[in-house]
C-alpha positions in Angstrom: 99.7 76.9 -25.7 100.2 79.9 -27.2 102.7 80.7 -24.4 104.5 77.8 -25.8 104.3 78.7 -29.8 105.3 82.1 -29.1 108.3 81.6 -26.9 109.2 78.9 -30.0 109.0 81.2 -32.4 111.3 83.8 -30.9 113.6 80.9 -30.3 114.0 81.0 -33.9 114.1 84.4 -34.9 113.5 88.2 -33.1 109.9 89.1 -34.3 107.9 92.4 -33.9 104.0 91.7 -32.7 102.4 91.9 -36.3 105.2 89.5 -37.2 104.7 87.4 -34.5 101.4 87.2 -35.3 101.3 86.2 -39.3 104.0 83.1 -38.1 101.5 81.6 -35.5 98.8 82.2 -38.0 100.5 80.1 -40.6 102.4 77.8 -38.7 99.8 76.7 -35.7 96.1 77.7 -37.3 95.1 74.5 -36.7 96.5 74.4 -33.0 95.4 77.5 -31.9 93.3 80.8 -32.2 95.5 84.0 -32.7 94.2 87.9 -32.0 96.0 90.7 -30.8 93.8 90.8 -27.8 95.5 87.5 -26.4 99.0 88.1 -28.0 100.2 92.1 -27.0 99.2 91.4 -22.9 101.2 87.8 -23.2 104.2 89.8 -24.5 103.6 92.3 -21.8 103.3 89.2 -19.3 107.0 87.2 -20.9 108.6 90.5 -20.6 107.8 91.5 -17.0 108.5 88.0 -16.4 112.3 88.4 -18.5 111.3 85.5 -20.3 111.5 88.0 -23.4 113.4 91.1 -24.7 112.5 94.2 -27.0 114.0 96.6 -28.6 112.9 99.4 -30.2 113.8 99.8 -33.9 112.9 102.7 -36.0 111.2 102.3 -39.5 112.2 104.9 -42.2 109.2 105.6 -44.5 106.2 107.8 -45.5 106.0 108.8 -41.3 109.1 107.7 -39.0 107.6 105.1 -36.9 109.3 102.5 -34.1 108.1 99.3 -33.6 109.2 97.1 -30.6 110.9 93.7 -31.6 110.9 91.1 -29.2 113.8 88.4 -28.5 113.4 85.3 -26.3 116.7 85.5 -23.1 117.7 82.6 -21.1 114.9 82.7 -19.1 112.4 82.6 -21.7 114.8 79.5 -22.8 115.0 77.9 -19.9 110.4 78.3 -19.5 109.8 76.8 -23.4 112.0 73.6 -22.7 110.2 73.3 -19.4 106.9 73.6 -21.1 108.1 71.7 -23.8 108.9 68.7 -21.8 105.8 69.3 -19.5 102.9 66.9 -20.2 99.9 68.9 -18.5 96.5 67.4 -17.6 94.1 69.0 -19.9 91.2 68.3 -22.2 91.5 65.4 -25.5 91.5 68.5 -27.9 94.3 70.7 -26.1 97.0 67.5 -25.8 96.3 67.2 -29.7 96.8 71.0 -30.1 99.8 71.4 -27.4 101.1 68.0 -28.9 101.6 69.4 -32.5 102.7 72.8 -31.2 105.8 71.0 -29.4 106.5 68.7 -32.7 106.7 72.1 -34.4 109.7 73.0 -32.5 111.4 69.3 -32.4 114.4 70.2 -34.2 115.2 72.6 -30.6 115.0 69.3 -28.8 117.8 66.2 -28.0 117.1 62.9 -29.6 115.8 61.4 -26.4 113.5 64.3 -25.3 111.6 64.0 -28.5 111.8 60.0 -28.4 110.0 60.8 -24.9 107.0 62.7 -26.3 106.4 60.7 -29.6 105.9 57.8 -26.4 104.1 59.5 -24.2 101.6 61.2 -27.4 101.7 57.5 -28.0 100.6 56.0 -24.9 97.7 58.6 -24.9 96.3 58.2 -28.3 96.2 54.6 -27.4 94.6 55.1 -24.3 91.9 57.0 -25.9 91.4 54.9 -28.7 90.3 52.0 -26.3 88.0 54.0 -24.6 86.6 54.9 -27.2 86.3 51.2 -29.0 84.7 50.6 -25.4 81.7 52.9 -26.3 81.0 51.4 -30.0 78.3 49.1 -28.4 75.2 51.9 -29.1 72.6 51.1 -31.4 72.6 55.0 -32.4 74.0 54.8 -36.6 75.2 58.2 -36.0 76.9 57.7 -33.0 78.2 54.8 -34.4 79.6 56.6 -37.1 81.5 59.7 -35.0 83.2 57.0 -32.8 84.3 54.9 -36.1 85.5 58.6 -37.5 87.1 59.1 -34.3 88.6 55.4 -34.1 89.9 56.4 -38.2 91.5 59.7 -36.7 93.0 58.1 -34.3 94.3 55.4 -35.4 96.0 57.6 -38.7 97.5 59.5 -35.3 98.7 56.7 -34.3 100.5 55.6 -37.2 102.1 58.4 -37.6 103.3 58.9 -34.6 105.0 55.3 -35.3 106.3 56.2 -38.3 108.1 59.5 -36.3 109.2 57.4 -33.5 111.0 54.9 -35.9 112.8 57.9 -37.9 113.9 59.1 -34.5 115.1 55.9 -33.4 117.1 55.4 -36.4 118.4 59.3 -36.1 119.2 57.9 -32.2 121.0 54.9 -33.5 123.1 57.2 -36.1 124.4 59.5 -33.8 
């Protein structure tokens, strides 16, 4: 996921690592954890891969410093729409995460690639959301109570995913 956000974020704009790492902070904090630790060796990784770019720019100031900023090439392109269109079989709290990462970066996407995910997020929330209506038969109250908080959650999900669908259907219809 953070493979994903990052290569999005370049998409939009060079950044430089500190940069890069305020913008996931902000945009994807509740997505994703963000440290230096798991963000400088992916940057190493995209750009022995030539998914990514730098260049070294000098800062003028107190001490002359350079700082490398990074730029996403066709490659790096070419990977974020794959993994933007990928649907990967992971854990209930990662599809949320990866879901809402990808929705982020929409506007880089054709009408009928994003009608496709807003379906397929779709199709999965409602999946879960019977499985868990399936399990409300404990006599546990606080059980009881996590899966009717989960059932709320979900179904809010749901309707806005609805609600995103129809805009992007009426966007579809206008174009």
């Amino acid at each position: 996921m953070l493979e994903l956000a990052t290569l999005g974020l370049l998409l939009r704009e060079p950044l430089h690592g500190y940069r890069l790492k305020q913008q996931l902070e902000l945009l994807m904090s509740s997505c994703i954890s963000v440290n230096y630790g798991a963000i400088y060796p992916l940057l190493k990784r995209l750009e022995e891969r030539e998914e990514i770019a730098t260049v070294v720019e000098s800062e003028l100031g107190q001490s002359p410093s350079n700082r490398k900023i990074y730029s996403i090439t066709d490659l790096g392109r070419d990977r974020w729409r794959q993994e933007m269109l990928d649907h990967p079989q992971e854990s209930w709290v990662n599809t949320r995460s990866r879901f809402l990462i990808k929705f982020l970066f929409f506007s880089y996407l054709e009408s009928s690639q994003r009608i496709h995910l807003l379906e397929y997020r779709l199709m999965v929330c409602k999946v879960r959301l019977a499985s868990i209506k399936a399990q409300e038969k404990s006599e546990d109250c606080y059980q009881i109570a996590t899966l009717q908080y989960c059932t709320a959650t979900l179904e809010r999900e749901i309707a806005w995913i609805m609600e995103q669908l129809e805009q992007e259907l009426k966007k579809g219809n206008r174009e």
